[in-house]
C-alpha distance (Angstrom), angle and dihedral (degrees) to the residues before:
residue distance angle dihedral
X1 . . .
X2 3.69 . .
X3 3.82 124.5 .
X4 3.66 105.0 -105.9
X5 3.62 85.3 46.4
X6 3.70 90.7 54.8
X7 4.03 88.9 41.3
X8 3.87 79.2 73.4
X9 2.91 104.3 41.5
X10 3.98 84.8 58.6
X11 3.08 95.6 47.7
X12 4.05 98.8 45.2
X13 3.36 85.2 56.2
X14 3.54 92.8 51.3
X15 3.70 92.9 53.1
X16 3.45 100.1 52.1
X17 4.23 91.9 40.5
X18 4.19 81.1 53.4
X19 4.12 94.2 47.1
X20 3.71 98.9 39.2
X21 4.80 84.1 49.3
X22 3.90 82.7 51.4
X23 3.70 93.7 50.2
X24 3.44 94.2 44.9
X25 4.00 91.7 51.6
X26 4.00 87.5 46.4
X27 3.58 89.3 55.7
X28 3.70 101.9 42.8
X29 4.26 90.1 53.5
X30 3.55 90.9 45.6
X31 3.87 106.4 83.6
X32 3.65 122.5 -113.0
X33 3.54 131.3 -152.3
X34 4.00 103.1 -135.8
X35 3.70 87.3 35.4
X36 3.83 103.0 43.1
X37 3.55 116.4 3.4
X38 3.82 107.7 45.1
X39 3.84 92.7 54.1
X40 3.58 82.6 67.9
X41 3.66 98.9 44.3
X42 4.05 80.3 52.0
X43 3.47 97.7 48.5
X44 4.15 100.0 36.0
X45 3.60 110.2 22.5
X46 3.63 115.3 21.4
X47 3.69 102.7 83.2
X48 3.69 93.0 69.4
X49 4.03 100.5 30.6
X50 3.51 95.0 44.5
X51 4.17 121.2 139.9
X52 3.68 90.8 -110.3
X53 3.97 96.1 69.4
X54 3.80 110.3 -12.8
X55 3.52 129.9 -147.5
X56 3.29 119.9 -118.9
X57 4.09 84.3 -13.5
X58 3.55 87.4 -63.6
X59 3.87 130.6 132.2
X60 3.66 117.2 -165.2
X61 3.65 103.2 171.5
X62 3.72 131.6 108.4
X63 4.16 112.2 -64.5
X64 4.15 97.1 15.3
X65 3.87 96.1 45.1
X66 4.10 102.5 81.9
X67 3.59 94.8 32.3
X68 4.43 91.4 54.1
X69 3.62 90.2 43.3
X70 3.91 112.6 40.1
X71 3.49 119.7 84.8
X72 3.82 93.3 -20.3
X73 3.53 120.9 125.8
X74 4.03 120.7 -107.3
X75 4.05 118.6 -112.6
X76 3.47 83.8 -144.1
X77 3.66 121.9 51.8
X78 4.11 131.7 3.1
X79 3.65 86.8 -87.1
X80 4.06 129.4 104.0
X81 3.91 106.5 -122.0
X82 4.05 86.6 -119.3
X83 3.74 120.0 14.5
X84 3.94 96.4 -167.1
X85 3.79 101.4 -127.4
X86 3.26 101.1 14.8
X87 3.87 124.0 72.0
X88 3.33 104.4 166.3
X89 4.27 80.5 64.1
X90 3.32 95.8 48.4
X91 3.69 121.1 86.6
X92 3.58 102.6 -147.7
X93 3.61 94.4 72.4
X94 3.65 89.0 51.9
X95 3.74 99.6 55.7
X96 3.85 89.9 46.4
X97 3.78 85.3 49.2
X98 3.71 98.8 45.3
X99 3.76 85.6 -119.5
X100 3.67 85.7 113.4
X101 4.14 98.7 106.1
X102 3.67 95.3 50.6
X103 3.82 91.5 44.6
X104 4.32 84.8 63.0
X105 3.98 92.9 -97.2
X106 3.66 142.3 120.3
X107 3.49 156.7 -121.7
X108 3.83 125.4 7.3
X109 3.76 137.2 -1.7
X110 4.38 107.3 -102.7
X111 3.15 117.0 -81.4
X112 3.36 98.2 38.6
X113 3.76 124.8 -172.9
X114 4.06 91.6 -6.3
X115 3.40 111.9 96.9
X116 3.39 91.2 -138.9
X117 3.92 97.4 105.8
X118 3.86 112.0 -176.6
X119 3.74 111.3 -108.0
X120 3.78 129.5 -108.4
X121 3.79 88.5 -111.1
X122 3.14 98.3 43.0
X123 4.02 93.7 56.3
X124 3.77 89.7 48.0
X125 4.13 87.3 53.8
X126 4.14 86.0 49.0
X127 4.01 90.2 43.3
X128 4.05 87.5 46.9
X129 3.95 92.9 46.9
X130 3.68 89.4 52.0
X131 3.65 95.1 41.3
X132 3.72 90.6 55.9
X133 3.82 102.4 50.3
X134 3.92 102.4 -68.2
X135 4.04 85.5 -104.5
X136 3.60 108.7 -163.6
């Protein structure tokens, strides 16, 4: 192998070592749904909409939660529950917000009756995840 052709080779490998670190960091700041979102869910939500009698016919907990919410239309308003990329569509946001009467829904802020009211960060890290793609 000659040296310019191992100069590219150096710096292919480079390249790719540099594009597949920057995809990594892109992936680790956007928010994830098993990494991010369903602790939430587990912590904030999941007593009431759990699979054994859910809320609202709604199962938050760990292996129903994405599937009920994502893309799937809301019983409540004209909304989907999670519009990936858009959060101000989705109506999940809005009932955590208390948005959820001027957005054509029902009932009660989320999490009603708990105590456990979802944090302000924690809504902006379930407003970012939808925002970027609701990413399982």
């Amino acid at each position: 192998m000659t040296r310019l052709a191992a100069y590219r080779m150096l710096v292919l490998g480079l390249a790719i070592l540099a594009g597949s670190a920057a995809l990594a960091r892109q992936s680790e700041s956007e928010p994830s749904f098993d990494r991010d979102i369903q602790p939430i869910f587990d912590l904030r939500c999941a007593t009431c909409h759990n699979n054994d009698d859910p809320v609202g016919g709604l199962t938050l907990e760990m292996h129903f939660a994405y599937d009920q919410i994502v893309g799937v239309p809301s019983l409540q308003s004209g909304f989907k529950r999670v519009e990936p990329g858009n959060s101000q569509q989705s109506y999940l946001l809005h009932k955590i917000v208390g948005t959820h009467i001027s957005a054509g829904g029902t009932g009660f802020a989320m999490p009603a009756f708990t105590g456990n009211l979802i944090r302000p960060e924690e809504i902006r890290l379930i407003e970012a995840w939808i925002d970027t793609g609701a990413k399982k």
